[in-house]
mmCIF file of the N, C-alpha and C atoms, coordinates in Angstrom:
data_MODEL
# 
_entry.id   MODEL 
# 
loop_
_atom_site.group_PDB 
_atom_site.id 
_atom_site.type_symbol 
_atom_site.label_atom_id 
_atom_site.label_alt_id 
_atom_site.label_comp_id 
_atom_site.label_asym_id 
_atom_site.label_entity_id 
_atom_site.label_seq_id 
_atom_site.pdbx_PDB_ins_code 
_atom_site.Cartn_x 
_atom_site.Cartn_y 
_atom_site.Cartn_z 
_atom_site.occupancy 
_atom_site.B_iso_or_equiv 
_atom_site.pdbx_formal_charge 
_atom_site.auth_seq_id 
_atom_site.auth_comp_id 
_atom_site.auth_asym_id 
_atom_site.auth_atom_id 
_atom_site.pdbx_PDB_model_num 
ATOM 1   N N  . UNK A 1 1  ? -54.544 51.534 200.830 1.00 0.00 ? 1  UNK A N  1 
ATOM 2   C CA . UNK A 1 1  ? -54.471 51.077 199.460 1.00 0.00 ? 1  UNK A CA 1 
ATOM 3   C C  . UNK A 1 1  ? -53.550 49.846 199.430 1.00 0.00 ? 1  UNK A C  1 
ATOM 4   N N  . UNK A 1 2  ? -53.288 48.770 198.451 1.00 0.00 ? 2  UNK A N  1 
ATOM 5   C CA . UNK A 1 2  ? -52.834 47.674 199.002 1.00 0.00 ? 2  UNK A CA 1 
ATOM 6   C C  . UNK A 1 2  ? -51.997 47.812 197.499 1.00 0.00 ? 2  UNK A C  1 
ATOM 7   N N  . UNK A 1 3  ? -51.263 46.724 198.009 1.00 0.00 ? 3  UNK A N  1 
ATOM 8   C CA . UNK A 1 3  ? -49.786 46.677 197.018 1.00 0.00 ? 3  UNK A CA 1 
ATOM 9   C C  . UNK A 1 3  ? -50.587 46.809 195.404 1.00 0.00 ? 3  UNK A C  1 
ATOM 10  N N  . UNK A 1 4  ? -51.250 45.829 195.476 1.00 0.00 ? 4  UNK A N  1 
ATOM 11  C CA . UNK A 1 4  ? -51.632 45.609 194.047 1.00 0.00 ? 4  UNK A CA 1 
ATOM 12  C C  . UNK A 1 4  ? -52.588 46.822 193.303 1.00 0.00 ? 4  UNK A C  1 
ATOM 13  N N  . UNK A 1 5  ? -52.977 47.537 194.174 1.00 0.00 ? 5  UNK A N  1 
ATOM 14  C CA . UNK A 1 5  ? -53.914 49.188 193.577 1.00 0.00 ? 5  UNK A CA 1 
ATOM 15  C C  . UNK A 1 5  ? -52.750 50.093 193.856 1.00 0.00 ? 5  UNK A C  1 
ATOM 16  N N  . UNK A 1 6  ? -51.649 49.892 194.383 1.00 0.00 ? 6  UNK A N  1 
ATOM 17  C CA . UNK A 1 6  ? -50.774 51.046 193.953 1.00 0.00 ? 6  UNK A CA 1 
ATOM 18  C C  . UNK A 1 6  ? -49.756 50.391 192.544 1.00 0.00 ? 6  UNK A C  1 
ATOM 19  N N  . UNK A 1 7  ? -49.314 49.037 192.354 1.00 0.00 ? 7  UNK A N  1 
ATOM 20  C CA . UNK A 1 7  ? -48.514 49.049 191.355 1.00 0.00 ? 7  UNK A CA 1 
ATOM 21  C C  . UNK A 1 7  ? -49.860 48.944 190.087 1.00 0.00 ? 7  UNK A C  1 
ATOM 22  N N  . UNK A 1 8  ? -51.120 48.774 190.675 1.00 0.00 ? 8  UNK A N  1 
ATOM 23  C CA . UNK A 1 8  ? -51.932 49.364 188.607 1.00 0.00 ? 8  UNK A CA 1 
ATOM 24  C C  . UNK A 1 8  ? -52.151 50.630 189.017 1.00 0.00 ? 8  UNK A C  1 
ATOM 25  N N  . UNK A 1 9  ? -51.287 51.624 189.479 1.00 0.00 ? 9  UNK A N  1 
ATOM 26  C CA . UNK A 1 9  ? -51.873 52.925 189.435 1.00 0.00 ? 9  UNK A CA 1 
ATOM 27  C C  . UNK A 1 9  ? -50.290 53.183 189.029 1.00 0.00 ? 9  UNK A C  1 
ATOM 28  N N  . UNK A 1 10 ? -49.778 53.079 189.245 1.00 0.00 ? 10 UNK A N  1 
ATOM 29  C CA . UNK A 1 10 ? -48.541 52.345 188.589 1.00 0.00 ? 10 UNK A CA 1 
ATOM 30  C C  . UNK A 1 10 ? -48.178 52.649 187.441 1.00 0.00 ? 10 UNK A C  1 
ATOM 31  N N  . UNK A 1 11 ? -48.235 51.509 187.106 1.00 0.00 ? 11 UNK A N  1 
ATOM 32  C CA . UNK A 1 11 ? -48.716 51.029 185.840 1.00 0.00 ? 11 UNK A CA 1 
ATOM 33  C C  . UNK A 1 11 ? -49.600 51.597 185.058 1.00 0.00 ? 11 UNK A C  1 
ATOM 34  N N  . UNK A 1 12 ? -50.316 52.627 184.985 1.00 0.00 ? 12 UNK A N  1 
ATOM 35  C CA . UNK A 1 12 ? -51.261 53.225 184.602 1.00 0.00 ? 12 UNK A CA 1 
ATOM 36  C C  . UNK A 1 12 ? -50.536 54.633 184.173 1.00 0.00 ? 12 UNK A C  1 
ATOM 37  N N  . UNK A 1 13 ? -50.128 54.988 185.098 1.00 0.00 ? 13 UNK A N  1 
ATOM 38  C CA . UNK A 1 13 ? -49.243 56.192 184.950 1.00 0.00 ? 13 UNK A CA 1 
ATOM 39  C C  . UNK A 1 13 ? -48.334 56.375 184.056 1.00 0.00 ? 13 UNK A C  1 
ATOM 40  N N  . UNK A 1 14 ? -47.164 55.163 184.562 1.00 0.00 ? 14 UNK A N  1 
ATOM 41  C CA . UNK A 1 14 ? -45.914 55.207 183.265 1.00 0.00 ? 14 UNK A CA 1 
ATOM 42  C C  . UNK A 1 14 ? -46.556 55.127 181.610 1.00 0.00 ? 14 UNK A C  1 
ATOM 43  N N  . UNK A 1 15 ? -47.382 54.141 181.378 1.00 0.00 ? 15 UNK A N  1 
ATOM 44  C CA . UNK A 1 15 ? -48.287 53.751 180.400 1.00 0.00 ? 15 UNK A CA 1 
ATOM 45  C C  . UNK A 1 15 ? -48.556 55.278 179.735 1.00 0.00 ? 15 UNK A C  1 
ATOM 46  N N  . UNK A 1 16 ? -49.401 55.917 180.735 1.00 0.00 ? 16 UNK A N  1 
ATOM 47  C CA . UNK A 1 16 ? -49.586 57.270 179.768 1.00 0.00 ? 16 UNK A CA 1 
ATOM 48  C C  . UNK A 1 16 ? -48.839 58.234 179.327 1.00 0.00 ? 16 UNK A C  1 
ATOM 49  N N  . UNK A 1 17 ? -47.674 57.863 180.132 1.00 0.00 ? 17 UNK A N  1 
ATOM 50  C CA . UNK A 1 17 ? -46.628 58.713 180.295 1.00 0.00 ? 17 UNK A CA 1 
ATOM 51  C C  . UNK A 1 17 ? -46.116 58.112 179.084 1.00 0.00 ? 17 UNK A C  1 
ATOM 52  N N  . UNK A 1 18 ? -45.576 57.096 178.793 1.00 0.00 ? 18 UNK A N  1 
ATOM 53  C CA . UNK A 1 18 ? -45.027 56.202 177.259 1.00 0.00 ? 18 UNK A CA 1 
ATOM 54  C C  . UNK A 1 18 ? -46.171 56.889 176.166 1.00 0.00 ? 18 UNK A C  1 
ATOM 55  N N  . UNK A 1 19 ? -47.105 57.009 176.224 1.00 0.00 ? 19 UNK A N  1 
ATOM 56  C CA . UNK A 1 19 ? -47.982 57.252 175.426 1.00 0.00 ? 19 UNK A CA 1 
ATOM 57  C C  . UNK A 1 19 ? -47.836 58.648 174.899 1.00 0.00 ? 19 UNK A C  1 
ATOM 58  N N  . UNK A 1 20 ? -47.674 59.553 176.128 1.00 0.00 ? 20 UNK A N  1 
ATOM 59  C CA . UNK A 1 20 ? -47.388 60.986 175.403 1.00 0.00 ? 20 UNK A CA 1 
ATOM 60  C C  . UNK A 1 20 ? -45.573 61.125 175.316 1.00 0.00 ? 20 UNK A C  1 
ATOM 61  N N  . UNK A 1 21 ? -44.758 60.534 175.575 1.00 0.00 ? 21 UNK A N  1 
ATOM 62  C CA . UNK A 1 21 ? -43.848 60.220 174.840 1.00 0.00 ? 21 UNK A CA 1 
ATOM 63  C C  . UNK A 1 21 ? -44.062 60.321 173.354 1.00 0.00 ? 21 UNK A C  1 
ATOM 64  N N  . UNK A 1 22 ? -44.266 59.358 173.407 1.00 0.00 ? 22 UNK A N  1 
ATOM 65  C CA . UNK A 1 22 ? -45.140 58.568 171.427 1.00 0.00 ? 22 UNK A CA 1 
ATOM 66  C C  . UNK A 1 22 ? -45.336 59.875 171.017 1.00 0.00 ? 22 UNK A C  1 
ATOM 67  N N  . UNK A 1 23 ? -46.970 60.874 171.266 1.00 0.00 ? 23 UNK A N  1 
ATOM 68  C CA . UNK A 1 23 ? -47.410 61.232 170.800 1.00 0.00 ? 23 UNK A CA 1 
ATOM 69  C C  . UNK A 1 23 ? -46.363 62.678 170.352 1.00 0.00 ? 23 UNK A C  1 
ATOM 70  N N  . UNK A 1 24 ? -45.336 62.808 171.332 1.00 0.00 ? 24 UNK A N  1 
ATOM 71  C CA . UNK A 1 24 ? -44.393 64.142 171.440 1.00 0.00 ? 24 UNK A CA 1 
ATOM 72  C C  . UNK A 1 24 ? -43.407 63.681 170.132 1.00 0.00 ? 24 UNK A C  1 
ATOM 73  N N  . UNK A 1 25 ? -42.656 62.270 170.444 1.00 0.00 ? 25 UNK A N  1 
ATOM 74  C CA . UNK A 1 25 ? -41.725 62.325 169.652 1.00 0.00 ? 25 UNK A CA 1 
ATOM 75  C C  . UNK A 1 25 ? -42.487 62.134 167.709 1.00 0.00 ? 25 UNK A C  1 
ATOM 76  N N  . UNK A 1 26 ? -43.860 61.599 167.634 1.00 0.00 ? 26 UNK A N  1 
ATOM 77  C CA . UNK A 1 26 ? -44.191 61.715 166.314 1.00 0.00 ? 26 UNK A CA 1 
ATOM 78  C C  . UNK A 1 26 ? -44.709 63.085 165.742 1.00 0.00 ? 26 UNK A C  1 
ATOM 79  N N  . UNK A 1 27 ? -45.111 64.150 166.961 1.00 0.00 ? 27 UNK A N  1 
ATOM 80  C CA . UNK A 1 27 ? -45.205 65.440 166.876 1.00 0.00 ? 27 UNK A CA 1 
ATOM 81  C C  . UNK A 1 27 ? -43.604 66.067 165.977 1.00 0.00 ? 27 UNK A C  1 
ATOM 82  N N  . UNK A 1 28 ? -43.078 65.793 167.207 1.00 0.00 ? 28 UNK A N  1 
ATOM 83  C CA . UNK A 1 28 ? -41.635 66.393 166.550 1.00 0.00 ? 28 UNK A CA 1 
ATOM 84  C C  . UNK A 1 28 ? -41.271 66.146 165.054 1.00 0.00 ? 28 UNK A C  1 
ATOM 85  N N  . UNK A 1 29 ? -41.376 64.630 164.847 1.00 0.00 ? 29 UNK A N  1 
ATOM 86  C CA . UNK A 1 29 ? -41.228 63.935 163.323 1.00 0.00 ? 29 UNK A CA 1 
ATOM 87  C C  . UNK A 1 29 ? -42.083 65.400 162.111 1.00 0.00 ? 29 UNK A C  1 
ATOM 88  N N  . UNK A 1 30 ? -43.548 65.193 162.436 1.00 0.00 ? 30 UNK A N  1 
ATOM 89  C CA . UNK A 1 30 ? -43.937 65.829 161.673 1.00 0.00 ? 30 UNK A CA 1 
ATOM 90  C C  . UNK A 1 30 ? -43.519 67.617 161.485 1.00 0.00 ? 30 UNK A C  1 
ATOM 91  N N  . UNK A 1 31 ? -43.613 68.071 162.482 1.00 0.00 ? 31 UNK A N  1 
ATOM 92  C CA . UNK A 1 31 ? -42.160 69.632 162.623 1.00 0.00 ? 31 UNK A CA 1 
ATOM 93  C C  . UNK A 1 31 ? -41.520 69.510 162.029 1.00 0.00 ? 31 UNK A C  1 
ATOM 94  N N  . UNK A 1 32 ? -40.368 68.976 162.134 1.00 0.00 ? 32 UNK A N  1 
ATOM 95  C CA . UNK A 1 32 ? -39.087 68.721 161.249 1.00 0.00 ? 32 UNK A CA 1 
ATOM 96  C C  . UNK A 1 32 ? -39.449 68.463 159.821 1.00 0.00 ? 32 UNK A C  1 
ATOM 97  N N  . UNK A 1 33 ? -40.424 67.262 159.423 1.00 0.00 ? 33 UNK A N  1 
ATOM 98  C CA . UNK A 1 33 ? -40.375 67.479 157.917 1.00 0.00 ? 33 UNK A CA 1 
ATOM 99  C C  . UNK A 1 33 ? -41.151 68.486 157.411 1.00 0.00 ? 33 UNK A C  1 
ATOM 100 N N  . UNK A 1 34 ? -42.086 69.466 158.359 1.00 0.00 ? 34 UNK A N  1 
ATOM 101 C CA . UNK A 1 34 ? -42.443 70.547 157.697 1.00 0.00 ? 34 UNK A CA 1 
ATOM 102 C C  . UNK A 1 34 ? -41.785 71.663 157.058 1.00 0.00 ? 34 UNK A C  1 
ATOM 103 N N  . UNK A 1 35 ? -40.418 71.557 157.549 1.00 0.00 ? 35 UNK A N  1 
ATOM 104 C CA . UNK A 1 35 ? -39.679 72.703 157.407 1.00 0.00 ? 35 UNK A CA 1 
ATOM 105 C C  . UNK A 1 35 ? -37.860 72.148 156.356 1.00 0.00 ? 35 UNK A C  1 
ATOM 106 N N  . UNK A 1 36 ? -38.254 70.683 155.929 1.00 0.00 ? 36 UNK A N  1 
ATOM 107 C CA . UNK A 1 36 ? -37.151 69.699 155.295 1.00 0.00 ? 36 UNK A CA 1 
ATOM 108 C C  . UNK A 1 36 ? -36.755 70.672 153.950 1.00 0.00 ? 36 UNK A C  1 
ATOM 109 N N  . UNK A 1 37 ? -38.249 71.627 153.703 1.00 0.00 ? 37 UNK A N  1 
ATOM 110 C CA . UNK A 1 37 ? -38.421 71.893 152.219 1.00 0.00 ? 37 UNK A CA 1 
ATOM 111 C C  . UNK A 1 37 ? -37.390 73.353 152.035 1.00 0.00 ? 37 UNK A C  1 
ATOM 112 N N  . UNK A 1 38 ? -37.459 74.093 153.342 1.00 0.00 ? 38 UNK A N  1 
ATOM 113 C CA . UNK A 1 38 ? -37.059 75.642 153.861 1.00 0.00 ? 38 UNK A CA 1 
ATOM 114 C C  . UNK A 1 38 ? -35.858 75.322 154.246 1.00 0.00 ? 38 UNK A C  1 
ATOM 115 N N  . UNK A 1 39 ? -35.562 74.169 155.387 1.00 0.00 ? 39 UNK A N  1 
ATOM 116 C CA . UNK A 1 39 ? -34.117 74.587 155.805 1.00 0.00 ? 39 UNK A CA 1 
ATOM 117 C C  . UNK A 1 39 ? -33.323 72.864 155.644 1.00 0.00 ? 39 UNK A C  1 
ATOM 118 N N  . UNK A 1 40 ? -31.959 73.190 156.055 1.00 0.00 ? 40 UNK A N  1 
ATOM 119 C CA . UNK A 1 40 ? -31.278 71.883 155.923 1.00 0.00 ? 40 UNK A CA 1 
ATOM 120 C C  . UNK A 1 40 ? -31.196 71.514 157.427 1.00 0.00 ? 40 UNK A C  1 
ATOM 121 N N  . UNK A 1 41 ? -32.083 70.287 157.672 1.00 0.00 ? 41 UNK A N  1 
ATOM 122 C CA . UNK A 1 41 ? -32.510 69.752 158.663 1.00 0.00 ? 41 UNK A CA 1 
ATOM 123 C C  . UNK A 1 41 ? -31.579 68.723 159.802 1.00 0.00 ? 41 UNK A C  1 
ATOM 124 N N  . UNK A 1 42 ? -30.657 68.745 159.024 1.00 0.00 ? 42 UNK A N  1 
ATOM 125 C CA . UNK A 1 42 ? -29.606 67.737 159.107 1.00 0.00 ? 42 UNK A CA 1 
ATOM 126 C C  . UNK A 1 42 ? -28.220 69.210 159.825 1.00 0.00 ? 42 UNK A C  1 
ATOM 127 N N  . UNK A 1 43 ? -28.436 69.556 159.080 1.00 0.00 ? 43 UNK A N  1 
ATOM 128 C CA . UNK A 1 43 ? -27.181 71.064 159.653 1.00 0.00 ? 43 UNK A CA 1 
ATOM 129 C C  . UNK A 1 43 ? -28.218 71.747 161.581 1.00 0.00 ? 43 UNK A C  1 
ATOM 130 N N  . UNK A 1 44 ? -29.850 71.946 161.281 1.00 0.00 ? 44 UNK A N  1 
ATOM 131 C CA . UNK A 1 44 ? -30.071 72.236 161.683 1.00 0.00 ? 44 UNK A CA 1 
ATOM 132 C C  . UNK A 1 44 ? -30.138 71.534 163.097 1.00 0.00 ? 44 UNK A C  1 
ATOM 133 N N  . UNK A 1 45 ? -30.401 69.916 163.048 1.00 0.00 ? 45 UNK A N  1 
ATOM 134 C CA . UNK A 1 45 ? -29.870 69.314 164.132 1.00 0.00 ? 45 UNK A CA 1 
ATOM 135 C C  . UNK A 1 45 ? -28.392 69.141 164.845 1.00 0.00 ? 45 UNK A C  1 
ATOM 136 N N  . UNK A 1 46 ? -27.493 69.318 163.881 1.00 0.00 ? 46 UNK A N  1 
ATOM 137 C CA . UNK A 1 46 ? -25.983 69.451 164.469 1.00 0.00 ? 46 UNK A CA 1 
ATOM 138 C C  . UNK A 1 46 ? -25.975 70.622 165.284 1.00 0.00 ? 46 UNK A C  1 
ATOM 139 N N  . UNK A 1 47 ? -27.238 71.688 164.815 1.00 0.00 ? 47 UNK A N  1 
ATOM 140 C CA . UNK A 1 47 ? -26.660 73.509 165.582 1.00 0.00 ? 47 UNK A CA 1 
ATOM 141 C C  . UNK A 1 47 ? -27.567 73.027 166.868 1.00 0.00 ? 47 UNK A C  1 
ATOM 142 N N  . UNK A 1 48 ? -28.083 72.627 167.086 1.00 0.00 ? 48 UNK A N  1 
ATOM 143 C CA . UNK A 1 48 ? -29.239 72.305 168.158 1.00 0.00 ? 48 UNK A CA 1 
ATOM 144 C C  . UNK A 1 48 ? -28.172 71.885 168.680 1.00 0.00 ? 48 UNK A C  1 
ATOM 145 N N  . UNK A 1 49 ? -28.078 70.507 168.728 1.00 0.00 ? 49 UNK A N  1 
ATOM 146 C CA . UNK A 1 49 ? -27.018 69.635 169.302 1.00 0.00 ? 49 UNK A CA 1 
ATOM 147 C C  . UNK A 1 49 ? -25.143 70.773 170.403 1.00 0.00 ? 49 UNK A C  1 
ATOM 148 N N  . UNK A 1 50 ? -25.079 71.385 169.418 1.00 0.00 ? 50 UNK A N  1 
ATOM 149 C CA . UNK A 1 50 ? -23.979 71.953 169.435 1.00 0.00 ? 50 UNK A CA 1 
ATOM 150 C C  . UNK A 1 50 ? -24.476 73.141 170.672 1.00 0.00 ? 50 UNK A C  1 
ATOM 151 N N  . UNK A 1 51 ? -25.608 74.073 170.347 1.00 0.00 ? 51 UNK A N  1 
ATOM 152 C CA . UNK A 1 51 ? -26.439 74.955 171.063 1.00 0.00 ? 51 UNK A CA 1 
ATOM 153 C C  . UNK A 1 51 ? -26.752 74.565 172.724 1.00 0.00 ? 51 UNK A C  1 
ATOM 154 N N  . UNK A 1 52 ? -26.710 73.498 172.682 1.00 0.00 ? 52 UNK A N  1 
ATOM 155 C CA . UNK A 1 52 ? -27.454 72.370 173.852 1.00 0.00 ? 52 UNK A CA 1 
ATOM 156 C C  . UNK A 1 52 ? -26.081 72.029 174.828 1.00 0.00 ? 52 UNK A C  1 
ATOM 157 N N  . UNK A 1 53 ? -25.255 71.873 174.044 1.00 0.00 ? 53 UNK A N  1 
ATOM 158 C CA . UNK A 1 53 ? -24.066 71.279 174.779 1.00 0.00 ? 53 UNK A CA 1 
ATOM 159 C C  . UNK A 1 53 ? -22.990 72.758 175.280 1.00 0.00 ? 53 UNK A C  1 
ATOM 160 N N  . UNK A 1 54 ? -23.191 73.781 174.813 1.00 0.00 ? 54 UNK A N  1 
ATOM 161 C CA . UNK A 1 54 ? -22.339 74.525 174.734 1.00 0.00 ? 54 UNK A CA 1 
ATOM 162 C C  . UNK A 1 54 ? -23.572 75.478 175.966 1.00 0.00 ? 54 UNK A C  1 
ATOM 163 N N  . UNK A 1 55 ? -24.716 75.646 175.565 1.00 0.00 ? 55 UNK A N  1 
ATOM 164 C CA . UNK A 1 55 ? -25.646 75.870 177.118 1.00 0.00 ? 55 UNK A CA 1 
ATOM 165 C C  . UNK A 1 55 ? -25.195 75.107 178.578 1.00 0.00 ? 55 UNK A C  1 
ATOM 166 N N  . UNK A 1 56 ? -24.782 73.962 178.308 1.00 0.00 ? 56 UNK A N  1 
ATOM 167 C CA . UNK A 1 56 ? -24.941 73.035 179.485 1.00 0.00 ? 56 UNK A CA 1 
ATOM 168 C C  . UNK A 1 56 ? -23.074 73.426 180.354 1.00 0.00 ? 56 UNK A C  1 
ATOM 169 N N  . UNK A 1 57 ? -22.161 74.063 179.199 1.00 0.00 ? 57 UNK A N  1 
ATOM 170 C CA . UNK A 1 57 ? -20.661 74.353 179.862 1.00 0.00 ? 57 UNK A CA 1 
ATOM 171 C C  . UNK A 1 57 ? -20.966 75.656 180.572 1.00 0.00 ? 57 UNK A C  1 
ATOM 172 N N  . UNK A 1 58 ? -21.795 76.330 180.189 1.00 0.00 ? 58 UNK A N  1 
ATOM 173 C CA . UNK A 1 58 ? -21.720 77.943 180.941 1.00 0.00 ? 58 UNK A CA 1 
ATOM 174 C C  . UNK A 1 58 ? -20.418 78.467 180.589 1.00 0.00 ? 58 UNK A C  1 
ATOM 175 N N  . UNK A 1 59 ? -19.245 78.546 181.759 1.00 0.00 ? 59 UNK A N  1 
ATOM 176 C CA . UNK A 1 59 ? -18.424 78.945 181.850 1.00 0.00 ? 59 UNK A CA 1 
ATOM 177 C C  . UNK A 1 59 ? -17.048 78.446 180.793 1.00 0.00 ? 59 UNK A C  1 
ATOM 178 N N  . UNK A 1 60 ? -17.491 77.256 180.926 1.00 0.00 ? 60 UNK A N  1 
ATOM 179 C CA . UNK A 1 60 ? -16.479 76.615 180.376 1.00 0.00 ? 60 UNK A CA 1 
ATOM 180 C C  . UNK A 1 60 ? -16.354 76.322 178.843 1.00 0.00 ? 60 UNK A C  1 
ATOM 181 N N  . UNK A 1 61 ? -17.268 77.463 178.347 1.00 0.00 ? 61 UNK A N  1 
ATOM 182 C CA . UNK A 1 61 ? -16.994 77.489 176.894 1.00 0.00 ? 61 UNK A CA 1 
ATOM 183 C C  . UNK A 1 61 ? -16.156 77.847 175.719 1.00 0.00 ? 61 UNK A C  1 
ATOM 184 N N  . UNK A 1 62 ? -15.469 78.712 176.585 1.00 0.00 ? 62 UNK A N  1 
ATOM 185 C CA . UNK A 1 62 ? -14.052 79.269 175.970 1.00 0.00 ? 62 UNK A CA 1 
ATOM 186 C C  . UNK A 1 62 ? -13.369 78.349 175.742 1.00 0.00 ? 62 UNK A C  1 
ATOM 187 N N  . UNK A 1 63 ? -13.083 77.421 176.989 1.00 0.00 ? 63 UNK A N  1 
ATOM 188 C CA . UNK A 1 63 ? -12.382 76.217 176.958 1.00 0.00 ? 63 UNK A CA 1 
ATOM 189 C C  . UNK A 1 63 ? -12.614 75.172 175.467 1.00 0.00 ? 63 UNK A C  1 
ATOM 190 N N  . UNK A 1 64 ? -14.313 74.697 175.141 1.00 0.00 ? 64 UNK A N  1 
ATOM 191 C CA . UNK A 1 64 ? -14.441 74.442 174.112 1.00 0.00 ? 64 UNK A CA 1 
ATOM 192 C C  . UNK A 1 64 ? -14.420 74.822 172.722 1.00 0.00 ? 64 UNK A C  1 
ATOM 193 N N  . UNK A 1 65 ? -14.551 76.154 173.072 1.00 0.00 ? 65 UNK A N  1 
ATOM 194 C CA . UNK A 1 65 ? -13.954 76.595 171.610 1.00 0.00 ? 65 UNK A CA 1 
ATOM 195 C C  . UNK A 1 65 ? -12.590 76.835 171.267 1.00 0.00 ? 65 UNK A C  1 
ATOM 196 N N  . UNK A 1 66 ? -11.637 76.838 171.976 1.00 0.00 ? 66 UNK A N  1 
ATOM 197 C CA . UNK A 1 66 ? -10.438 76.590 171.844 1.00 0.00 ? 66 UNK A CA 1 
ATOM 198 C C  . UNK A 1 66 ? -10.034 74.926 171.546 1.00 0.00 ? 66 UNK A C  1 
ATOM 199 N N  . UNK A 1 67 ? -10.252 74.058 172.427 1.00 0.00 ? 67 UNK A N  1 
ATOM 200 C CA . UNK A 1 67 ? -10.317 72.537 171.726 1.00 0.00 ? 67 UNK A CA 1 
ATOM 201 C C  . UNK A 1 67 ? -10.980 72.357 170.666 1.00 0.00 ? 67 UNK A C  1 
ATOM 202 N N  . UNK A 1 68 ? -12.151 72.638 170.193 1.00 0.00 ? 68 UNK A N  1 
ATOM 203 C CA . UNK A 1 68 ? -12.984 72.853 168.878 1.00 0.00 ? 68 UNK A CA 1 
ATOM 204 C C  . UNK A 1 68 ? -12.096 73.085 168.091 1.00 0.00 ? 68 UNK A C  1 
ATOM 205 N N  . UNK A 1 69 ? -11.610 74.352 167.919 1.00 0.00 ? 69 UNK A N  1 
ATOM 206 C CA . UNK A 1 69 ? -10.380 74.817 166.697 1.00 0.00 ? 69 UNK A CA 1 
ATOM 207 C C  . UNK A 1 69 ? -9.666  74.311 166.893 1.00 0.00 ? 69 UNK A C  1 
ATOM 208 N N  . UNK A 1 70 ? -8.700  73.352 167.328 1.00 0.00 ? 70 UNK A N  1 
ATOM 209 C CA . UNK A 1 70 ? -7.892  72.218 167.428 1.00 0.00 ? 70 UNK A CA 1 
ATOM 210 C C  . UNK A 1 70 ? -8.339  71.194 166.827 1.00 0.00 ? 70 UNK A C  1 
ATOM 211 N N  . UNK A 1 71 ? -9.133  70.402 167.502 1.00 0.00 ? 71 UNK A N  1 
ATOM 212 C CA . UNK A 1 71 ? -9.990  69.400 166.891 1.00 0.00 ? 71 UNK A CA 1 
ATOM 213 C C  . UNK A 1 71 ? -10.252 69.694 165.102 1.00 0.00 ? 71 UNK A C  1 
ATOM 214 N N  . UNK A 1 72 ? -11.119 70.744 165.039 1.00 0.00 ? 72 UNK A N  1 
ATOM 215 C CA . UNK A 1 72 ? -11.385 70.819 163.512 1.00 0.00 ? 72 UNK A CA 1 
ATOM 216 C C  . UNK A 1 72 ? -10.007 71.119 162.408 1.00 0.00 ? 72 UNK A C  1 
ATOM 217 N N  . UNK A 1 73 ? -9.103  71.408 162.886 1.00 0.00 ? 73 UNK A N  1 
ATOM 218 C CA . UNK A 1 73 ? -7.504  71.652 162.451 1.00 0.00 ? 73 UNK A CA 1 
ATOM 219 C C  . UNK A 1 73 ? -7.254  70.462 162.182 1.00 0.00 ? 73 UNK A C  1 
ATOM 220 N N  . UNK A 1 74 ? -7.345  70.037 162.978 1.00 0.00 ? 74 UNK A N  1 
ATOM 221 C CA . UNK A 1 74 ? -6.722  68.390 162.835 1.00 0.00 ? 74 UNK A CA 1 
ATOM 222 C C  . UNK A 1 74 ? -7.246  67.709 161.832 1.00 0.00 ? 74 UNK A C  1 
ATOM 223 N N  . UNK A 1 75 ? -8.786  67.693 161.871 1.00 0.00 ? 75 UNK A N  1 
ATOM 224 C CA . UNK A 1 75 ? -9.668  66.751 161.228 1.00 0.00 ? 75 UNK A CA 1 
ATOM 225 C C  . UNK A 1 75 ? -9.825  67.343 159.559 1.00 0.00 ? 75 UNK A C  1 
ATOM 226 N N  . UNK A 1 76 ? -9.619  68.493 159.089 1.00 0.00 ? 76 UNK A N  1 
ATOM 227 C CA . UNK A 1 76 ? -9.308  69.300 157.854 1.00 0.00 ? 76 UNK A CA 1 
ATOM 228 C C  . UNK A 1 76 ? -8.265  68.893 157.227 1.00 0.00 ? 76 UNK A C  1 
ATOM 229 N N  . UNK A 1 77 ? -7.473  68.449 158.135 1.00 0.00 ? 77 UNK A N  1 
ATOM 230 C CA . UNK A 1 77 ? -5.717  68.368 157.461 1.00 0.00 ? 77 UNK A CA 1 
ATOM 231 C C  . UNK A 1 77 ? -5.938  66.938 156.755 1.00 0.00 ? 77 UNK A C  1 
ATOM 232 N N  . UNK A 1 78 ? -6.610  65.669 157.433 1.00 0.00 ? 78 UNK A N  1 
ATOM 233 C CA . UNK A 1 78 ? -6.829  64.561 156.852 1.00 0.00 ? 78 UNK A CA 1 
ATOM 234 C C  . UNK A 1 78 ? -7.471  64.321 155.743 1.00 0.00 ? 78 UNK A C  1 
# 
């Protein structure tokens, strides 16, 4: 196969790959505002967010919830 039939196969690939990107992240769009009406979507991305990061410490979550209640102490008092 020669340089130029592997970079349009290439090229072909990432392309579809961008494409179902697209099609995932406007999927998601429409999810989320299905449910804008039921829940608060905006809280519900902070718990995701929060869910995601606190999955990824394992062990070391105690640790963050102890800085957490620090942190939010602090930021209450202002």
């Amino acid at each position: 196969m020669s340089n130029k039939e592997v970079v349009k196969e290439l090229v072909e690939k990432l392309l579809t790959i961008e494409n179902e990107i697209s099609l995932l992240q406007e999927d998601r769009k429409v999810t989320l505002s299905d449910y804008k009406d039921r829940l608060d979507i905006k809280a519900f991305r902070a718990a995701l967010r929060i869910a995601k990061i606190k999955s990824k410490l394992g062990t070391s979550e105690d640790a963050l919830d102890n800085i957490l209640d620090v942190v939010e102490d602090r930021l209450t008092v202002i």
